[in-house]
N, C-alpha and C positions, 0 to 999 in steps of 0.2 A: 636520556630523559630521566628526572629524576620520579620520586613516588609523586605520583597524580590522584588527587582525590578529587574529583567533581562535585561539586553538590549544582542540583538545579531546583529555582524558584517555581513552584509549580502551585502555594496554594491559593492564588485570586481566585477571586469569584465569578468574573464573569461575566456582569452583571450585560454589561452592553454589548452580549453577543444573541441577547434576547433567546434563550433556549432552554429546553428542560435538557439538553445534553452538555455536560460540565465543558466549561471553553477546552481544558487539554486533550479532551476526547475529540474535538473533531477532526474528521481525519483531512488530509492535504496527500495530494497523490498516494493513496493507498496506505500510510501509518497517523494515525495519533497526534495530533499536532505535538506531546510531549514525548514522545518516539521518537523523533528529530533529532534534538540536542543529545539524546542518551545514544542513538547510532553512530552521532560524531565526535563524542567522549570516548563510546568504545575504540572507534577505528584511533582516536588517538593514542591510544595508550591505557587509559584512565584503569588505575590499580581496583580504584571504589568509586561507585556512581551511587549519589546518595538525593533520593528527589523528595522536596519539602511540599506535602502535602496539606489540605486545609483541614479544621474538623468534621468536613462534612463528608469525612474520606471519601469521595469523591474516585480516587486512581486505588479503589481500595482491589485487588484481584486485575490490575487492568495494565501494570508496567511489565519488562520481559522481565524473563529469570535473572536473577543477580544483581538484580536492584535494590539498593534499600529504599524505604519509603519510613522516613518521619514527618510526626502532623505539628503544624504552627499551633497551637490551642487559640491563637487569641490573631486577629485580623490585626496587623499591628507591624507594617509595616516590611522591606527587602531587610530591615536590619532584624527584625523579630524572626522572620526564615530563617536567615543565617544561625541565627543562635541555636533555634529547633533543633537546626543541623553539627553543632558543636561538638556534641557526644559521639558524635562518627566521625572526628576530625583528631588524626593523629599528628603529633608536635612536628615529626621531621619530613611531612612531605608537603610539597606545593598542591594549594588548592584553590581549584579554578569554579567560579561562580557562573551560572548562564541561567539567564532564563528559561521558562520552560515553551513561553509563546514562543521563541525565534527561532524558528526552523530551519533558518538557512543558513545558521552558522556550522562551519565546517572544521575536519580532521585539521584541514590544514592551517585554518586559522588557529586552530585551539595549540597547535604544536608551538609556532609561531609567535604565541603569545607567551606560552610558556617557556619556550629559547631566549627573546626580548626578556623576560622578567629574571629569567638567572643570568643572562649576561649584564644588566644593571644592576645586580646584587641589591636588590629593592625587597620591602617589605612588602611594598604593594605595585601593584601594575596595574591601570587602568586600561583599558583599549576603548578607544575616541573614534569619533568620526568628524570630517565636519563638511557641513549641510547648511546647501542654499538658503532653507529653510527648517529652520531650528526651535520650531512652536512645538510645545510641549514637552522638549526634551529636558534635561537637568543640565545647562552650562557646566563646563569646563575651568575651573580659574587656576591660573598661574600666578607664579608671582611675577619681578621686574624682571629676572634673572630666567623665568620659562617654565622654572621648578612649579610641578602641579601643587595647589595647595589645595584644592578638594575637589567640590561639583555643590553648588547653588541647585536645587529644587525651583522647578516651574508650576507646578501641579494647582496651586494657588494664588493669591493675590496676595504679596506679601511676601511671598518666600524669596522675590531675586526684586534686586533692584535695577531700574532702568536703563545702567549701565551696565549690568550681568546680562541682562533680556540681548544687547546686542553682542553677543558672543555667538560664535558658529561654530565653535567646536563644542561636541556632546557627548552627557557620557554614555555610552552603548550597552550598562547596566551588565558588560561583561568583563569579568577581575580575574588576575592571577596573586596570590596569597603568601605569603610565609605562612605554613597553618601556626604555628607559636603567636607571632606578632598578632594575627589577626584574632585567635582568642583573646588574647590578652585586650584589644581594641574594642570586641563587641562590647565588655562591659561599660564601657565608657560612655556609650551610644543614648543619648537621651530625645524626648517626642517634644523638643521646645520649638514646634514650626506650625505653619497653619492647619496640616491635614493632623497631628496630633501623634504621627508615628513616627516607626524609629527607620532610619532612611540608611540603608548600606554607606553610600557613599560618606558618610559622616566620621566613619574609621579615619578616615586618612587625615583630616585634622588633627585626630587623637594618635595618628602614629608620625605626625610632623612633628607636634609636639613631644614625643617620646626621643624625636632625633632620630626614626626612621626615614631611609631615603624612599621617594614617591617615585613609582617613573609612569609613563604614559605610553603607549602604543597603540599611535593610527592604523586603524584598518584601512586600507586600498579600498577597498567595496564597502560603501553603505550598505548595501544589499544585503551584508553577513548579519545585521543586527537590527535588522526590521522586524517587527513585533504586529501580533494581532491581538486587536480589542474588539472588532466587529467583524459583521458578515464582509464587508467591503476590502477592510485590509485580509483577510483571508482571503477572497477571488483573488486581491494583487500577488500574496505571497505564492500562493498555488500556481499562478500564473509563471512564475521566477522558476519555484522548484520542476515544471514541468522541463520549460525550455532547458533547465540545467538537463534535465533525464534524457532528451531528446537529440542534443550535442553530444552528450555522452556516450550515447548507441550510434551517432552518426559516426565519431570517432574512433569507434570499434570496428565499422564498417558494415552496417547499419543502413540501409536506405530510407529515408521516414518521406512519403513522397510528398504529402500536405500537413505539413508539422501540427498548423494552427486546426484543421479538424481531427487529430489524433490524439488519443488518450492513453499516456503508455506509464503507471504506475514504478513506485520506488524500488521494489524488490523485483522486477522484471528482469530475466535474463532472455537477450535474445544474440543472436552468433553471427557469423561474419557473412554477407553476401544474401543476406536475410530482406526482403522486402514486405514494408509496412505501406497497406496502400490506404488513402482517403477516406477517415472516418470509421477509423476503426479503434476497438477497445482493449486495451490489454490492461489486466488486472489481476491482483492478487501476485500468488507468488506462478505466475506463467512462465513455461518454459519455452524454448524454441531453437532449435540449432540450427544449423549452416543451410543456408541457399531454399526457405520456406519462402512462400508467397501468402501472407495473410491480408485477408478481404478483395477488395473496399468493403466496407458496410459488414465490419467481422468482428464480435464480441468474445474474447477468450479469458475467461476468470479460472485461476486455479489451475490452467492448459497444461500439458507436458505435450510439445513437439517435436520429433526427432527431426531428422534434417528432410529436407526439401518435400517439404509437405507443403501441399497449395490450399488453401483455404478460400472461398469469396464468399460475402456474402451468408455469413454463416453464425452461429450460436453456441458455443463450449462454454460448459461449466466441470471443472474436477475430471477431464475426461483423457486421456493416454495417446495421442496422435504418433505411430510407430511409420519410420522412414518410407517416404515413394508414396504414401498414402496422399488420396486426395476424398476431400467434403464438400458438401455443398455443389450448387449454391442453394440457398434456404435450408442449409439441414441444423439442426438441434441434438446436440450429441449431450447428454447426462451424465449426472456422478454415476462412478464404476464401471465407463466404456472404455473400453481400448480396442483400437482398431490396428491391426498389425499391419507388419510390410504390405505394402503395393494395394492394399485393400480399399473398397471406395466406399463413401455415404453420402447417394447423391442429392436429388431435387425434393426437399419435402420429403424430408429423412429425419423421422427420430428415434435415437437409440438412447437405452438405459440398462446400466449394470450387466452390460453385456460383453462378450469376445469376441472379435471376428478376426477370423484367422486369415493368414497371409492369403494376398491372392483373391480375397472373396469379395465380391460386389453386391450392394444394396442400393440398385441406383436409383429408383424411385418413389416415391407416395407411398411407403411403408414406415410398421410402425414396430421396432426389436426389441422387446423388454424382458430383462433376465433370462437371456440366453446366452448357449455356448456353443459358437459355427466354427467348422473346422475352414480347411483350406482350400481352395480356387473354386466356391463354392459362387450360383448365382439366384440372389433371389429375384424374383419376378416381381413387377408391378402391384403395389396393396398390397404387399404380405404383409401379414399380422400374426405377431408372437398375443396368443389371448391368453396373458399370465394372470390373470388375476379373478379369484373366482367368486368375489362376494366378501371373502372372507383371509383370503391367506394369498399370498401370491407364489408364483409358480415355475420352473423353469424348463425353457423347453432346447431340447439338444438335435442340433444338425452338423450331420457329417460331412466329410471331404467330399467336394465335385460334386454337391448337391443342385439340382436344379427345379425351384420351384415354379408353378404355373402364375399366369397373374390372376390376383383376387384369391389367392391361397391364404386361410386362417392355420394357425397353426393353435388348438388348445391345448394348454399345458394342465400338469404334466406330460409330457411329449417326445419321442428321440426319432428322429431319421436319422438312417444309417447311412454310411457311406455310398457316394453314386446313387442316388433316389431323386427321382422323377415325382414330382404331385401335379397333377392335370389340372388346369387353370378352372375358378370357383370352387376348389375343395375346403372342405372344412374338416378338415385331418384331425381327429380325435385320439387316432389307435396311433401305436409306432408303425416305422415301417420300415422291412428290413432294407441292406444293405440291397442295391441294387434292383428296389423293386420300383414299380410305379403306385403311387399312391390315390384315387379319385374317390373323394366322398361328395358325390352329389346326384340330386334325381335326375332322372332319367329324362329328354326331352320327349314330350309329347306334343304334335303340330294336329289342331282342331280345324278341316278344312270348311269352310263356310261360316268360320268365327262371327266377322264383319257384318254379314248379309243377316244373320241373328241379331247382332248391338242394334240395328238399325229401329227408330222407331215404328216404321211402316215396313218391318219385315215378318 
């Protein structure tokens, strides 16, 4: 591959996506909708990713590291971007142009098109599609002979004539460059058309005329250069980019049982023999290894799963899921949990900023925050870590082979020792050593004649 400069068209405005959130921010399975084209510049190769931003900087703190970002100053057109972008465009390498809307153009296309464009030793390279249905696209024209001779503008009334209108090949608004020829070409570039701007595709006149050769490469898949302008073509494109994500986990070996109720995000890793059941959410950068069982009805943002952790029914955010471990169902596990080997968080279970050590069980109607449980330890029905006192929160420590009673509070700051006993209704304030039993509660007193007293006629 030779040096690869991308630049991506990113400053429109928006307008008909009706939002106070700038169109490239919204996100499409878990990135940016202008995260897209710069994930599939990088996996190609791409030496320098250079994204053309508007002035209302807009992607101003918001692209990854190693991006550059130059502003259009003035709304003026795919040819006025390019120019933006000129100052970051060195003489001897190929540079490929993409949109910033089209998410779903890929590594492989962008490779592809740059292979096609140095084996036609072209000045420019267009990549075409052609479509049943070709409203609003910018036609295609050739000459007698096949040779592209530009792309006619739809945008307006006036811009293609009647004869240009019935053309089905279009252009997909994504180039491969000589960077030389193609500066050389921006200046050329004038707004003599109905919408008054300067329009990319208008190079390629100016470098036929130069006695640059033009070439053209069909994309296979329409699909790589579908564009959003609304809420509507985003549902479609989102829709595309999922089922790609969902094939792709399948073909890893992957179960997805009901594809079409599943949400499984771009940066999800999940491992081989791994089952995704019915209605479940995977999100962020979630992890998951070999032979898990996640949900149904299982929301994981941020997860780290080690392997054959069963999940149903259940709620992770940010939270360490360590091998053999199982959750739920209905439990709620928080940033800063991790639950170790073979350990459980069962029914109506929520944990926060806590550790639970190998072995240990929290299997019901309790609540664990900012604690640290050692190992094969059992908590009892309704225990409660009470970390938090008004003012500061608190943590409280349980040892190995602990067994607490049910309806145990536990107020922090707090330690039971290893092997401790707390008698079910305690309100454990003090520590308590290793091996003792721990009861804080009064004393049962039974009032014999209670009843025959409440009575009104007693």
């Amino acid at each position: 591959m030779p040096d690869l400069i991308v630049v991506i068209l990113a400053a429109g405005q928006g307008t008909r996506m009706r939002s106070t959130l700038a169109k490239m921010l919204h996100p499409i399975c878990g990135r940016p909708l202008v995260e897209w084209p710069i994930v599939a510049a990088r996996r190609a190769g791409a030496n320098r990713i250079v994204v053309v931003d508007g002035p209302a900087d807009t992607l101003d703190g918001q692209l990854p590291d190693g991006v550059t970002r130059v502003i259009q100053p003035v709304a003026n057109g795919t040819g006025g971007a390019v120019q933006a972008a000129a100052g970051e465009i060195g003489d001897g390498a190929t540079v490929v142009v993409l949109p910033g809307d089209a998410p779903l153009i890929t590594a492989e296309a962008i490779e592809a098109l740059v292979r096609a464009h140095a084996a036609g030793d072209a000045a420019a390279t267009m990549a075409t599609m052609v479509l049943g249905d070709p409203t609003g696209y910018g036609r295609v024209v050739r000459d007698e002979h096949g040779q592209v001779e530009g792309v006619v503008e739809t945008k307006a009334g006036g811009d293609a004539t009647p004869e240009q209108l019935q053309i089905r090949e279009v252009n997909s608004s994504i180039f491969a460059f000589d960077a030389a020829a193609l500066k050389g070409a921006l200046g050329e570039l004038r707004a003599d058309n109905a919408q008054a701007e300067l329009y990319l595709p208008d190079v390629l006149p100016a470098l036929r005329a130069a006695h640059h050769p033009i070439a053209a490469f069909v994309l296979d898949d329409p699909d790589l250069a579908l564009g959003v302008n609304d809420r509507v073509q985003l549902a479609q494109v989102r829709a595309i980019a999922q089922q790609r994500i969902h094939d792709a986990h399948g073909r890893a070996g992957v179960t997805i049982v009901d594809p079409a109720s599943t949400v499984i995000e771009a940066d999800v890793q999940l491992g081989e023999d791994t089952v995704v059941e019915p209605s479940s959410f995977l999100r962020g950068a979630t992890r998951a290894g070999r032979g898990c069982r996640i949900g149904p009805l299982t929301t994981l943002i941020g997860a780290t799963l080690h392997d054959e952790v069963t999940i149903p029914h259940s709620y992770v955010v940010s939270a360490e899921i360590r091998s053999g471990a199982t959750v739920g169902p209905f439990a709620y596990l928080r940033p800063g949990t991790v639950l170790r080997e073979r350990s459980k968080a069962g029914t109506f279970v929520e944990i926060k900023n806590s550790d639970v050590g190998a072995g240990t069980k929290v299997p019901h109607l309790s609540y664990i925050g900012d604690a640290d449980i050692g190992e094969d330890t059992n908590l009892g029905a309704a225990t409660i870590t009470a970390n938090y006192d008004g003012v500061a929160k608190h943590r409280t420590t349980i040892g190995d082979r602990v067994s607490t009673g049910v309806d145990t509070t536990l107020v922090a700051p707090v330690a039971l020792g290893d092997d401790v006993f707390t008698a079910a209704n305690s309100a454990i304030t003090r520590d308590v050593p290793a091996g003792a039993l721990g009861i804080a509660r009064g004393r049962q007193t039974n009032i014999d004649g209670y009843a025959d007293r409440k009575r009104p006629d007693g």
